[in-house]
Residue, then its C-alpha position, 0 to 999 in steps of 0.5 A: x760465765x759457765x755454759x750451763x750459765x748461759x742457758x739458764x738465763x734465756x729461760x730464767x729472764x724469760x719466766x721473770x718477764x711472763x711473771x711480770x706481766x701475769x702480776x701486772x694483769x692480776x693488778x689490773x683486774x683487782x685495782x680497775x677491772x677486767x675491762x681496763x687491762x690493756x697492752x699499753x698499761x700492762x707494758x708500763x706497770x711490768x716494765x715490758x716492752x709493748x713488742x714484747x707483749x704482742x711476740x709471746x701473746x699475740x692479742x689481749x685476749x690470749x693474754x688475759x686468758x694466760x694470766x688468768x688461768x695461772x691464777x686460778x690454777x693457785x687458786x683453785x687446787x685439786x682437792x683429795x677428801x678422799x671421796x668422790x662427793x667430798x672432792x667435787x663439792x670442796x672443789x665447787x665451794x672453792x670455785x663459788x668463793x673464787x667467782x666471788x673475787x675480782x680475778x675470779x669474776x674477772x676470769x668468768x667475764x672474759x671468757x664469756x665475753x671475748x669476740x670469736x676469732x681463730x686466736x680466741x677460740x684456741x685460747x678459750x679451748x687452751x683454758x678449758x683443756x688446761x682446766x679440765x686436765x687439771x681436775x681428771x684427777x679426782x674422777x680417775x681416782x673415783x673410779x679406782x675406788x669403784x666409785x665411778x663406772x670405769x667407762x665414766x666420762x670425766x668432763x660431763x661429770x666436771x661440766x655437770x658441777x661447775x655450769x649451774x655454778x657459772x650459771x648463776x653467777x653470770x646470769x641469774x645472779x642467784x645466791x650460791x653456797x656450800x649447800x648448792x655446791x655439795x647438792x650439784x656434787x651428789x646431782x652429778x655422781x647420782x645422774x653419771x652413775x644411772x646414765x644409760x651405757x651407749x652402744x658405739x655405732x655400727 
């Protein structure tokens, strides 16, 4: 066996195992319910071994949160229309039609739901952060087109789209569409473009 051999299969048996329980959690939450993931069944479909689980994720949370945010990185690409308005309200649509599917929905649910604690504030942070990197690049792009303000804040922008969508979806339980979604994208472009500049403070 080659040295470069046995470096790689440390990280190679290590991807594997992450991939197997991130598909044993997406199974769980398809066939029974974001409510039944738990460590015991997750280690018995992904052939993992329970310690194994609590070494890498440390609570169910964190591991329903990783799991979940690798989905809906698949699931939810950065789309590039080539404008502004047609990026965020593809993006919306998709994020409307992802809700609508029980990862998606099961995504929304755990992290409304999950108790507050050191581990789960920094997982929910992670996800956010995470989400949000994922998507600055439509805004950076915008701005470049002179689309934007160059001093424009990217995640108020995000936020601006995707809270009436959650919204909705988790409590109002109003019917949303491509309609709601392109009329939010152009809402949030009109209310970043006229906010008014803040002078930082002395």
């Amino acid at each position: 066996m080659t040295h470069a051999e046995t470096t790689q299969r440390p990280g190679g048996r290590s991807a594997r195992v992450r991939e197997a329980v991130h598909q044993a959690v997406l199974d769980v939450v398809i066939d029974e319910g974001v409510d039944k993931v738990g460590i015991p069944e997750i280690s018995r479909r992904a052939g993992v071994r329970n310690s194994s689980i609590y070494r890498r994720w440390g609570t169910r949370e964190n591991l329903l949160i990783d799991a979940l945010l690798s989905a809906s990185e698949r699931e939810l690409p950065v789309p590039d229309t080539g404008s502004l308005h047609g990026d965020l309200s593809t993006f919306a649509s998709n994020l409307i039609a992802y809700l609508d599917t029980p990862l998606g929905d099961g995504l929304a649910r755990t992290l409304a739901s999950i108790s507050d604690s050191e581990e789960t504030r920094s997982a929910r942070e992670a996800f956010w952060t995470g989400r949000l990197q994922a998507v600055l690049p439509m805004i950076t792009r915008a701005i470049e087109r002179g689309e934007l303000p160059p001093d424009t804040d990217g995640r108020t922008l995000i936020e601006l789209v995707i809270a009436p969508i959650h919204f909705r979806h988790l409590l109002t339980r109003e019917h949303v569409d491509h309609a709601f979604a392109s009329s939010l994208a152009a809402t949030a472009i009109q209310a970043v473009r006229t906010a008014p500049s803040v002078s930082p403070p002395r």
